[in-house]
One Martini backbone bead per residue (centre of mass of N, CA, C, O) as a GRO file, in nm:
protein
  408
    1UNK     BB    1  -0.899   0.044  -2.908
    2UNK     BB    2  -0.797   0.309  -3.146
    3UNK     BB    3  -0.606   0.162  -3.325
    4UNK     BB    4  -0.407   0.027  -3.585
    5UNK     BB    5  -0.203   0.179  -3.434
    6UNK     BB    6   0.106   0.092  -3.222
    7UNK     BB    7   0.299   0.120  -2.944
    8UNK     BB    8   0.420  -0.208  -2.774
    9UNK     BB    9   0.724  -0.338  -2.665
   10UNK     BB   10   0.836  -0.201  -2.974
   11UNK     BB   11   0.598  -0.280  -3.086
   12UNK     BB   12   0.410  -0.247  -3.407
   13UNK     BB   13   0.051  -0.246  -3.434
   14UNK     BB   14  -0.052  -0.306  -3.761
   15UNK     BB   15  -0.350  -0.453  -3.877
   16UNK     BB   16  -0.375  -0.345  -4.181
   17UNK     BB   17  -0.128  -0.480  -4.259
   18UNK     BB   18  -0.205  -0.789  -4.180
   19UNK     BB   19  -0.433  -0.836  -4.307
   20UNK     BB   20  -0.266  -0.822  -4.630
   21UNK     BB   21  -0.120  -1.123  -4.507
   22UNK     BB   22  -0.361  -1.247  -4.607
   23UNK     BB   23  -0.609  -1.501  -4.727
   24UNK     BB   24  -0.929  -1.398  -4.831
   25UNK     BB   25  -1.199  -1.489  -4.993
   26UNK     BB   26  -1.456  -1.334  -5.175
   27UNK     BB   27  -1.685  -1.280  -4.990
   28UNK     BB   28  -1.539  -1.319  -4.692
   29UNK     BB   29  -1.629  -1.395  -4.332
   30UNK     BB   30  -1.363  -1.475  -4.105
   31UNK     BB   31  -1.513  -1.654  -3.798
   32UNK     BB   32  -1.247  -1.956  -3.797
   33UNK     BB   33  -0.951  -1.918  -3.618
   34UNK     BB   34  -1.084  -2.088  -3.404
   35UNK     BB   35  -0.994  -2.403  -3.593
   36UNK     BB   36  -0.889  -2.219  -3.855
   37UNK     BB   37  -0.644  -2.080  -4.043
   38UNK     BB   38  -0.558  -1.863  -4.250
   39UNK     BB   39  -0.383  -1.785  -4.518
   40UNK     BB   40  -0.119  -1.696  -4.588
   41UNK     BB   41   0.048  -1.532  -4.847
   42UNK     BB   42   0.355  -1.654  -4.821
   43UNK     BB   43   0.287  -1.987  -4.877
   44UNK     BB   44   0.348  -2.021  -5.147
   45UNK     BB   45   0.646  -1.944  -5.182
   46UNK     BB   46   0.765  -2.106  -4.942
   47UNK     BB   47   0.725  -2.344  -5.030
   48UNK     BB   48   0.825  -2.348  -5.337
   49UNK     BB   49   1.120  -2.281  -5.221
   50UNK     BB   50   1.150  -2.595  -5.050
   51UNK     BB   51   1.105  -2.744  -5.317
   52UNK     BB   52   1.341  -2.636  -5.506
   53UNK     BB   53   1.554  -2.474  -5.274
   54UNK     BB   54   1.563  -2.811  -5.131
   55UNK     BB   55   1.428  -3.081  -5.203
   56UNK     BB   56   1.498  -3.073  -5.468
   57UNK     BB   57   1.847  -3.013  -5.403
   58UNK     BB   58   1.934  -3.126  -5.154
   59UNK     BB   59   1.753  -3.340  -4.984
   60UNK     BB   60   1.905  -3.481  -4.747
   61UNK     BB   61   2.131  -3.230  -4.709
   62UNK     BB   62   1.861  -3.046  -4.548
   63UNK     BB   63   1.972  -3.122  -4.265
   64UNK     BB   64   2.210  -2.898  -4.294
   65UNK     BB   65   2.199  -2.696  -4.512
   66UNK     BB   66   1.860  -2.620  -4.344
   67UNK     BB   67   1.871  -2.709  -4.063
   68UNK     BB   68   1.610  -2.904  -3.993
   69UNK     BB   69   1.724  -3.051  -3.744
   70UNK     BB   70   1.614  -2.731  -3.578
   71UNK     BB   71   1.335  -2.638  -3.628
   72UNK     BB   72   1.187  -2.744  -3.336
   73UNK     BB   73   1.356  -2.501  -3.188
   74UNK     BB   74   1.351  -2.227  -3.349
   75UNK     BB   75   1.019  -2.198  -3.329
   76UNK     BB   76   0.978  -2.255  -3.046
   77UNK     BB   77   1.127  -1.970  -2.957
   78UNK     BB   78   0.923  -1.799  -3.141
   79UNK     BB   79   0.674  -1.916  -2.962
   80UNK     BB   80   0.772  -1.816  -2.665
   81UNK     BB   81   0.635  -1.573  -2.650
   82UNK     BB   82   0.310  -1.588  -2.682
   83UNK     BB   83   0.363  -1.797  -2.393
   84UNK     BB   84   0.592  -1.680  -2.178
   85UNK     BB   85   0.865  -1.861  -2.246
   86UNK     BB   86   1.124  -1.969  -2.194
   87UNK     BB   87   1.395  -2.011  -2.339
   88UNK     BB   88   1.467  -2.315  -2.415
   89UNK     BB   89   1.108  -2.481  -2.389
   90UNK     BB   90   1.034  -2.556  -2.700
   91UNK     BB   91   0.872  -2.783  -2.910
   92UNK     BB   92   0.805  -2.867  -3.227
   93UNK     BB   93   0.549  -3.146  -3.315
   94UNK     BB   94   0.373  -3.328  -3.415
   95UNK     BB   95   0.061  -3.361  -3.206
   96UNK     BB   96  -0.118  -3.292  -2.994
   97UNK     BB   97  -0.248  -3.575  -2.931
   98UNK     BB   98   0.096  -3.655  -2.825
   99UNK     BB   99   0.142  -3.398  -2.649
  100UNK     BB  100  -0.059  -3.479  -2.406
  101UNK     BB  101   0.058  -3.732  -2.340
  102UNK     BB  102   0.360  -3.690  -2.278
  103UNK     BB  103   0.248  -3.498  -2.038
  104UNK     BB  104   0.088  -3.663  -1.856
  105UNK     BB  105   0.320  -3.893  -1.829
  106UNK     BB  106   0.546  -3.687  -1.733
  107UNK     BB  107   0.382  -3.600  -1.470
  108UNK     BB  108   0.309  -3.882  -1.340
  109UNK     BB  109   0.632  -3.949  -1.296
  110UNK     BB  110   0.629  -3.746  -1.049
  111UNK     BB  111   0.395  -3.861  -0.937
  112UNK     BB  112   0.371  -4.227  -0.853
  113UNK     BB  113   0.180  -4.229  -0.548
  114UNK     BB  114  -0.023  -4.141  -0.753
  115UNK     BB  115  -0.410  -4.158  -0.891
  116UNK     BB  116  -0.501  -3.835  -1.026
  117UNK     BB  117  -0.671  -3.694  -1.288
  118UNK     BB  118  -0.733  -3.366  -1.332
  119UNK     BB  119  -1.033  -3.246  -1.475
  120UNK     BB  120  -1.307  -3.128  -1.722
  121UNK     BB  121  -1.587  -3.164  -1.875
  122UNK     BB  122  -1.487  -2.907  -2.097
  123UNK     BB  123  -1.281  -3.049  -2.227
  124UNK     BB  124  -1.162  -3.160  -2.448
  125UNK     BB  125  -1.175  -3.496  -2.561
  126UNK     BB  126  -0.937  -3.576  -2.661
  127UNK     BB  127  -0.773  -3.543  -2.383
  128UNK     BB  128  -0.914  -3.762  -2.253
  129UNK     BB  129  -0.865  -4.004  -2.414
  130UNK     BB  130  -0.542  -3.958  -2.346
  131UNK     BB  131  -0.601  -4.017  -2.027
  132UNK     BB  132  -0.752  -4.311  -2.096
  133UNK     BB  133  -0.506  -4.466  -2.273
  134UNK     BB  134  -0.303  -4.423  -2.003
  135UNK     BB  135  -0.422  -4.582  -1.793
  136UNK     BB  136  -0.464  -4.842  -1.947
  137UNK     BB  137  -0.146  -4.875  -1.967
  138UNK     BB  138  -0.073  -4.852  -1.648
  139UNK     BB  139  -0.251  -5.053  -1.459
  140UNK     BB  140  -0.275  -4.869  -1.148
  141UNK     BB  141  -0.533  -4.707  -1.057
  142UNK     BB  142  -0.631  -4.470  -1.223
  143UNK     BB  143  -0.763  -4.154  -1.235
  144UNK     BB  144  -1.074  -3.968  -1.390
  145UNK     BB  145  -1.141  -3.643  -1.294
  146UNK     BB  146  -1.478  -3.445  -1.416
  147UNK     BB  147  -1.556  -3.192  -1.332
  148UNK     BB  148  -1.667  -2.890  -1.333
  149UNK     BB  149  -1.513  -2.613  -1.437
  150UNK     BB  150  -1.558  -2.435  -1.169
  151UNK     BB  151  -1.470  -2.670  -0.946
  152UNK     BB  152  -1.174  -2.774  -0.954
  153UNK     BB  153  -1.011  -2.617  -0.731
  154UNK     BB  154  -1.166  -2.775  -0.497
  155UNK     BB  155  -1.051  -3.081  -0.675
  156UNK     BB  156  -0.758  -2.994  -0.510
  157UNK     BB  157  -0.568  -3.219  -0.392
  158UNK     BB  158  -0.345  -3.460  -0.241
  159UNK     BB  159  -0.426  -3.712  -0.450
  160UNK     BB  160  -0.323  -3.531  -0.689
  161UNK     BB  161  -0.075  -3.559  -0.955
  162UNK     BB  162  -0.278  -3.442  -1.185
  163UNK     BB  163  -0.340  -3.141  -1.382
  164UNK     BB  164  -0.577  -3.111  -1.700
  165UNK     BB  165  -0.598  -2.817  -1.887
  166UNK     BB  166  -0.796  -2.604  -2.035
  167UNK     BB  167  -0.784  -2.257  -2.077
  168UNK     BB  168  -1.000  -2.269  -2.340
  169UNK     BB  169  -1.253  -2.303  -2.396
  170UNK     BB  170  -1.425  -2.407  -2.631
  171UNK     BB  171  -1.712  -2.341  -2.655
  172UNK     BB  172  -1.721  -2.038  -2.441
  173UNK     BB  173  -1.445  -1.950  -2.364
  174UNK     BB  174  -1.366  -1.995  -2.085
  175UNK     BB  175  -1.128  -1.895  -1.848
  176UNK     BB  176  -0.867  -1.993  -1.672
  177UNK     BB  177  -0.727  -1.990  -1.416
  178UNK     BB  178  -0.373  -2.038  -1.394
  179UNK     BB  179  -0.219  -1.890  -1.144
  180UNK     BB  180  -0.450  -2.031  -0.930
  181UNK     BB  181  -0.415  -2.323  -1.024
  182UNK     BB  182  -0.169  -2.345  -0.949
  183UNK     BB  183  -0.102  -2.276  -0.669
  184UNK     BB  184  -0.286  -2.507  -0.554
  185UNK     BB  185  -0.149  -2.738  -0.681
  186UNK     BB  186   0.141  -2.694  -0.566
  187UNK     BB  187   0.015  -2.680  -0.226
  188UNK     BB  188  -0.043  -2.999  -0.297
  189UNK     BB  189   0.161  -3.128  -0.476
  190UNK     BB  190   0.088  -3.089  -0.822
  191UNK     BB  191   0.074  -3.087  -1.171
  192UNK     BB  192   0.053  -2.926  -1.463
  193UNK     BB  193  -0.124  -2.880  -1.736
  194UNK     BB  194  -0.155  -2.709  -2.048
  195UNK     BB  195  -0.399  -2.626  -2.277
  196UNK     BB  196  -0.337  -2.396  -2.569
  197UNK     BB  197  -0.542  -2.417  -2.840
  198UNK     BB  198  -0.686  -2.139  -2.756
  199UNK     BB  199  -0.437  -1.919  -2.648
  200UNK     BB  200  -0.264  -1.919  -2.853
  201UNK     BB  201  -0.311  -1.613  -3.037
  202UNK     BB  202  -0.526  -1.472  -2.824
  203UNK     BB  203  -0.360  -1.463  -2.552
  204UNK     BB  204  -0.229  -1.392  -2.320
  205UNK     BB  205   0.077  -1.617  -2.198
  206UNK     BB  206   0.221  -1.684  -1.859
  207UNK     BB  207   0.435  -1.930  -1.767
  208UNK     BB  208   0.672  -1.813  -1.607
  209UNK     BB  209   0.484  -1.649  -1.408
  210UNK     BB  210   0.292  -1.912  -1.319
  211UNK     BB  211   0.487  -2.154  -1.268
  212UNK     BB  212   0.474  -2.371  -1.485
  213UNK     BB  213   0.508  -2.699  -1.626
  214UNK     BB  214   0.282  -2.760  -1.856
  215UNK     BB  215   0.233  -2.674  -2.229
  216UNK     BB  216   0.012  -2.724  -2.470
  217UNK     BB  217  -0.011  -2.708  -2.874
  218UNK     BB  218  -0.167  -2.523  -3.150
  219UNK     BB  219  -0.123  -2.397  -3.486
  220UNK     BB  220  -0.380  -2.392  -3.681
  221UNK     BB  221  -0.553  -2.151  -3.549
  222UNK     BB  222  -0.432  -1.881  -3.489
  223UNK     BB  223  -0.128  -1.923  -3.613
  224UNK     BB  224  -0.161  -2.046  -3.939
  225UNK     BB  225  -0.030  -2.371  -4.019
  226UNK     BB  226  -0.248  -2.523  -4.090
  227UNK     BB  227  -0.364  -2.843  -4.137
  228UNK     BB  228  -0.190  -3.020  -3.898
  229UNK     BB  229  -0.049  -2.841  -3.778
  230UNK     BB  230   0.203  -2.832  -3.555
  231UNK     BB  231   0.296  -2.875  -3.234
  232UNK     BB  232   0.355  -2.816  -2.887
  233UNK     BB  233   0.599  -2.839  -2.596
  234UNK     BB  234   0.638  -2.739  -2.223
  235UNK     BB  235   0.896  -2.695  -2.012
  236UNK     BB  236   1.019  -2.627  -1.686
  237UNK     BB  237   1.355  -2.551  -1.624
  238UNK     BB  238   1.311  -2.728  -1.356
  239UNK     BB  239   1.250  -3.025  -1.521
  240UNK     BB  240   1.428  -3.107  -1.729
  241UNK     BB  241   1.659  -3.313  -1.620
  242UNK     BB  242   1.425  -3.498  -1.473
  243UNK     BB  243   1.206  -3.555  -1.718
  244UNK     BB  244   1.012  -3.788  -1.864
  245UNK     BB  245   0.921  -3.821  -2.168
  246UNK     BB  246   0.776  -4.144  -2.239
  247UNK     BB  247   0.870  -4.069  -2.538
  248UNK     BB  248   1.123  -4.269  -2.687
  249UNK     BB  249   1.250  -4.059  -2.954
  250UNK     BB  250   1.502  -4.048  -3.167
  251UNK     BB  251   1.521  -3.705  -3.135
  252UNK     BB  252   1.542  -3.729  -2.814
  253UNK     BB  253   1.806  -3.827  -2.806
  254UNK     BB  254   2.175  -3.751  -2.696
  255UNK     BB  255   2.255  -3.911  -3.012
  256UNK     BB  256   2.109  -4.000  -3.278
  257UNK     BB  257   2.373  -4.065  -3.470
  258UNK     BB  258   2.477  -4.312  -3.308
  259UNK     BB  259   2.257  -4.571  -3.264
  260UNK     BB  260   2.185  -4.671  -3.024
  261UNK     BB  261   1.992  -4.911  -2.853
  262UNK     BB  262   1.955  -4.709  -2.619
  263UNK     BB  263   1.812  -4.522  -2.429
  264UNK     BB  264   1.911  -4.152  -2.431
  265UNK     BB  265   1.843  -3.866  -2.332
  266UNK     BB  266   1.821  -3.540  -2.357
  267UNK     BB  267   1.930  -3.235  -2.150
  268UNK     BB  268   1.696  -3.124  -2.279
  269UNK     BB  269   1.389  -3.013  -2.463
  270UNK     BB  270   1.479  -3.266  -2.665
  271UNK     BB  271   1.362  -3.475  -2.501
  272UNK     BB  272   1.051  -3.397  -2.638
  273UNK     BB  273   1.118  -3.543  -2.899
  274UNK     BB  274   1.077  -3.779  -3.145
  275UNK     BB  275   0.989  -3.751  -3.432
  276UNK     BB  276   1.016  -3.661  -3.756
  277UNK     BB  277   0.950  -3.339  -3.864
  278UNK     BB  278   0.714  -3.142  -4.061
  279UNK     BB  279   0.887  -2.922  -4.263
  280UNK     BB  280   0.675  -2.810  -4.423
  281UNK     BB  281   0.494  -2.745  -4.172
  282UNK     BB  282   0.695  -2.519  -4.112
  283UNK     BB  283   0.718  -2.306  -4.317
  284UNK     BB  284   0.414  -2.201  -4.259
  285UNK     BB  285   0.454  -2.135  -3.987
  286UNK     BB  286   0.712  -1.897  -4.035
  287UNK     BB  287   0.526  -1.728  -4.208
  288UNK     BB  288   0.313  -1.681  -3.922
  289UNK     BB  289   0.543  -1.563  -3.740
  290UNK     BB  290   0.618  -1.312  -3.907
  291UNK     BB  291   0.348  -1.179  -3.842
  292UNK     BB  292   0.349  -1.207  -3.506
  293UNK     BB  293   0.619  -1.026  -3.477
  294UNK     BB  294   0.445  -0.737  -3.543
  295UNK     BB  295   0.295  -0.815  -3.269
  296UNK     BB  296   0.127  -0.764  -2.992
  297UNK     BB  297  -0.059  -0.935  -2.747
  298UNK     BB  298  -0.219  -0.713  -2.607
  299UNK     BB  299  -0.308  -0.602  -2.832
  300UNK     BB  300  -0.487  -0.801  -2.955
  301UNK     BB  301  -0.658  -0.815  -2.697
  302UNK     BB  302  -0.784  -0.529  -2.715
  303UNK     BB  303  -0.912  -0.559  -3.002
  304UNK     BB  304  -1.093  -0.824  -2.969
  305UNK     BB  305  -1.248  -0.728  -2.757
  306UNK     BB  306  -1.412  -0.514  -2.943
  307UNK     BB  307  -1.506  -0.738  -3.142
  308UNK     BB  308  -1.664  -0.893  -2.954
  309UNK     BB  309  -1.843  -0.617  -2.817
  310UNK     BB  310  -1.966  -0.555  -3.059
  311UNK     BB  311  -2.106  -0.839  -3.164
  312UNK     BB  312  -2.312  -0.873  -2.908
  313UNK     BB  313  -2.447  -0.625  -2.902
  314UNK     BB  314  -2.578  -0.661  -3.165
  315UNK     BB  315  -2.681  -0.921  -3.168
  316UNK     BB  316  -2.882  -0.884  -2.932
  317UNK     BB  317  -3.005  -0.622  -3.069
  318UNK     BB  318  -3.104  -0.824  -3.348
  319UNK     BB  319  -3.090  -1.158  -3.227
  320UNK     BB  320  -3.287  -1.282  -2.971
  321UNK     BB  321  -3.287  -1.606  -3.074
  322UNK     BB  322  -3.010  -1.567  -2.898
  323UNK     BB  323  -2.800  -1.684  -2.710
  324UNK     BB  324  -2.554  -1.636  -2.451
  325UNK     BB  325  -2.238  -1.880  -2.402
  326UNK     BB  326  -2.068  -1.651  -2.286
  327UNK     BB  327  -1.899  -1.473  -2.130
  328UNK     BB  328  -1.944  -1.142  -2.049
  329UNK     BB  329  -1.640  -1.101  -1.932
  330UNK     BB  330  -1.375  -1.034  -2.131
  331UNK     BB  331  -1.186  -1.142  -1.920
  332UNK     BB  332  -1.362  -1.437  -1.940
  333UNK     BB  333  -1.259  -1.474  -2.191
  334UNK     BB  334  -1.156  -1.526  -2.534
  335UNK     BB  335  -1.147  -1.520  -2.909
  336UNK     BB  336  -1.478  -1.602  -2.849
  337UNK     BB  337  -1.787  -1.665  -2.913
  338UNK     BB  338  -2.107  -1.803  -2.795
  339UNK     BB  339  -2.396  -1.900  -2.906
  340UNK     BB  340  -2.731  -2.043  -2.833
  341UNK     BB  341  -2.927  -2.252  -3.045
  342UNK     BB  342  -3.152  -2.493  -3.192
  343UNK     BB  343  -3.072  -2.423  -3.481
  344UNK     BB  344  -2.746  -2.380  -3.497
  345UNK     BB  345  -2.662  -2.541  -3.758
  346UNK     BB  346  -2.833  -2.411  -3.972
  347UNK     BB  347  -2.771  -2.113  -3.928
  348UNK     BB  348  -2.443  -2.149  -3.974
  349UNK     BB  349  -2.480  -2.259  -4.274
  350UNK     BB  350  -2.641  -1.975  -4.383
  351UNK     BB  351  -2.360  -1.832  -4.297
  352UNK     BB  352  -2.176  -1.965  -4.504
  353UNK     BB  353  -2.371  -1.950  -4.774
  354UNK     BB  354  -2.310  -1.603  -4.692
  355UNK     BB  355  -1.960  -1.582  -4.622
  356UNK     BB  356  -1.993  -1.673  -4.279
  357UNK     BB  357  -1.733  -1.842  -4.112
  358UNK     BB  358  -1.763  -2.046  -3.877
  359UNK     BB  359  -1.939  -2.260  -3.648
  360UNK     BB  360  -1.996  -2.556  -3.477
  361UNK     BB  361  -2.146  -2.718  -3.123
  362UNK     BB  362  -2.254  -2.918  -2.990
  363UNK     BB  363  -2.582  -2.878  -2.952
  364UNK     BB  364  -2.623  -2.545  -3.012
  365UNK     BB  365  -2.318  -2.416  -3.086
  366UNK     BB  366  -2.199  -2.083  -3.206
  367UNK     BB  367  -1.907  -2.014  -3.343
  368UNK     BB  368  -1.695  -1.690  -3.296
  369UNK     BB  369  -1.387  -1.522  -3.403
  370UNK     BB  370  -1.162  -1.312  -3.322
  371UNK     BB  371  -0.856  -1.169  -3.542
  372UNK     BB  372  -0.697  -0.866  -3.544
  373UNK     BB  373  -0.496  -0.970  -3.847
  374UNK     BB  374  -0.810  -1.022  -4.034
  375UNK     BB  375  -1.027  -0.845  -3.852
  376UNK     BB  376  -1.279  -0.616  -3.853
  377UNK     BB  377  -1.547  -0.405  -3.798
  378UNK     BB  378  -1.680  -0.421  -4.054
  379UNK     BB  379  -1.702  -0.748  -4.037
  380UNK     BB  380  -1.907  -0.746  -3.809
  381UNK     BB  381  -2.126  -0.614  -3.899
  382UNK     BB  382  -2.175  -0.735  -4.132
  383UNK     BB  383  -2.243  -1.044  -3.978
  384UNK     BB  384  -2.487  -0.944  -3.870
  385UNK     BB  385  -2.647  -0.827  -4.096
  386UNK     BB  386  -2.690  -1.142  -4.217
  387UNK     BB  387  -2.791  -1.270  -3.950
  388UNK     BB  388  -3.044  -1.085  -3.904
  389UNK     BB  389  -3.174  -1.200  -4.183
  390UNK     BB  390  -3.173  -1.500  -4.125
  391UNK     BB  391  -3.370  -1.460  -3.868
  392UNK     BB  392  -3.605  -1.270  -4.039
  393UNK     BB  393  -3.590  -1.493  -4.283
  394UNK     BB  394  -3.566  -1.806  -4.155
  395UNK     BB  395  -3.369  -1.953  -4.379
  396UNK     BB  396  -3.288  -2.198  -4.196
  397UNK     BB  397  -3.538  -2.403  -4.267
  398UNK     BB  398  -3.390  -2.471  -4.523
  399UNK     BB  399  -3.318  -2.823  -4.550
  400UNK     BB  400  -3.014  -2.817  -4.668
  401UNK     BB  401  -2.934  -2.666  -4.344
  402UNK     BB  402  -2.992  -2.987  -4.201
  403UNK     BB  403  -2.741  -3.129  -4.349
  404UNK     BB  404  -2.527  -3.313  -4.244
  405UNK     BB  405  -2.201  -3.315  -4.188
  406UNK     BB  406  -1.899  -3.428  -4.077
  407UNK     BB  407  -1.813  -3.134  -4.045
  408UNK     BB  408  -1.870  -2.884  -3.811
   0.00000   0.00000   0.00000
């Protein structure tokens, strides 16, 4: 990308004014969308406005005079396109590990005669663990298969009834091919479950275009939803009439306020829905909704492979003792980089601590996101600046940068 404004499908993308659109505290260099987003300018006022004149005047009466009650779907319809996903295909609620969860149960209940859930060693640990709380509810004989992430598609085969899936490592960012995992697994009759966690507004994706089964995601990350922001899944529309929700929670049910004893799914997208919403914390996505509403999801990955690409360059050349753990192919890599250093915590500490902050994830990645939303070249060549001095005089050894925090 040469221009910070262009138009691509209608959209003109120009990253100066998103930019303009954050707020970013004064001398930092926010390199950790990919964890957790910036706050919007905008979430100031439009709380303010939920708290004096919703919740503040309407009380309950707010679940029909502001919609409350449908804002579940109308968010998910407006995060659908991000993902590629067909209208009334998205749901936003819960946490992400309970719509992983719910997507996995809802999956194995469609192949019943089978007994595998495949996944692969580097998805992250949540997804794994809410696979192994449901086995051991299910007390069916599941198995648990966690090929190397290379592996997966030799490991899909007849005996698979389910395929659980993050498309970008956390760790390393490395890509799943998608379209061809599916391809394999529908093959072999398995079904797919997705998380974006990691590439909902990092990458462009096609739900609908790869012929997806099922796919959750969180807003916090990329989306800029805040702190334990709404989760969403996807259904695809040919399965909504059959697929069993696994959780079946009041908001789900075809007729909630019926308050019959027992439970009957609504007939569409809805009866992925379990409990009440957080309404607050919905006011916060519509706010990040409004900013990625301006820009087109191509435009973005072309910018961000750019700054990404700045990155890597600079501190290759700069930085000798941090190795390279991402992809070097840009097209096989999502929104971020991760270097591998021995120092790699103390390292990150260091350039927190003088403005740049990243993250670490064990033993030894140093991870920085790239979103060009809020992020410019000068944003990264400055960090790297700041990098070469902390690598340059050793910064990183004074003994304060050693003391783990609970959150690294």
């Amino acid at each position: 990308m040469t221009s910070n404004a262009h138009v691509e499908d209608g959209i003109l993308s120009d990253f100066n004014a998103t930019r303009e659109q954050f707020f970013i505290p004064e001398g930092v260099i926010y390199l950790n969308g990919n964890s957790l987003g910036p706050m919007p300018r905008g979430t100031e006022a439009a709380l303010s406005d939920f708290l004096h004149n919703e919740w503040g005047t309407e009380l309950i009466r707010g679940w029909n005079t502001k919609d409350w009650f449908n804002q579940s779907n109308t968010l998910g319809n407006r995060l659908a396109r991000l993902i590629g996903a067909e209208p009334d295909t998205v749901v936003v609620g819960d946490t992400l590990s309970i719509k992983v969860f719910q997507a996995v149960a809802s999956a194995l209940a469609m192949r019943p005669e089978r007994r595998i859930i495949l996944s692969d060693s580097g998805n992250f640990p949540t997804d794994l663990y809410m696979a192994e709380g449901l086995i051991k509810l299910k007390d069916k004989g599941i198995e648990l298969r966690t090929p190397d992430p290379e592996a997966v598609e030799e490991h899909i085969t007849e005996d698979v009834a389910v395929v659980m899936v993050t498309e970008v490592d956390y760790r390393t960012g490395r890509i799943h091919n998608m379209k061809r995992l599916i391809e394999k697994a529908h093959g072999v009759g398995a079904v797919v479950v997705w998380d974006l966690a990691h590439s909902a507004g990092a990458i462009p994706v096609d739900l609908a275009g790869c012929n997806a089964d099922f796919a959750v995601g969180c807003t916090y990350k990329y989306l800029n939803a805040g702190p334990g922001g709404p989760a969403f899944i996807y259904v695809a529309p040919r399965h909504i009439d059959t697929v069993e929700p696994a959780l079946s929670g009041w908001h789900g049910h075809a007729a909630p306020f019926a308050f019959d004893l027992g439970y009957r799914p609504a007939g569409n997208i809805e009866k992925m829905r379990i409990g009440t919403p957080p309404v607050a914390a919905f006011k916060i996505l519509s706010v990040s909704l409004d900013i990625w509403d301006q820009v087109s999801m191509q435009d973005v990955r072309d910018a961000s492979i750019d700054l990404s690409e700045t990155f890597i360059r600079e501190v290759e050349a700069r930085c000798t003792q941090l190795q390279l753990a991402s992809p070097r192919d840009p097209l096989q890599r999502g929104s971020q980089v991760s270097f591998a250093f021995e120092h790699g915590y103390a390292c990150m500490q260091a350039l927190i601590d003088r403005g740049v902050i990243g993250d670490f994830r064990a033993p030894d990645i140093m991870r920085f996101g790239f979103t060009p939303l809020f992020i410019g070249k000068s944003d990264v060549l400055a960090a790297v600046d700041i990098l070469e001095d902390i690598m340059t005089s050793e910064t990183w050894r004074n003994e304060k940068f050693h003391r783990k925090s609970l959150v690294t």
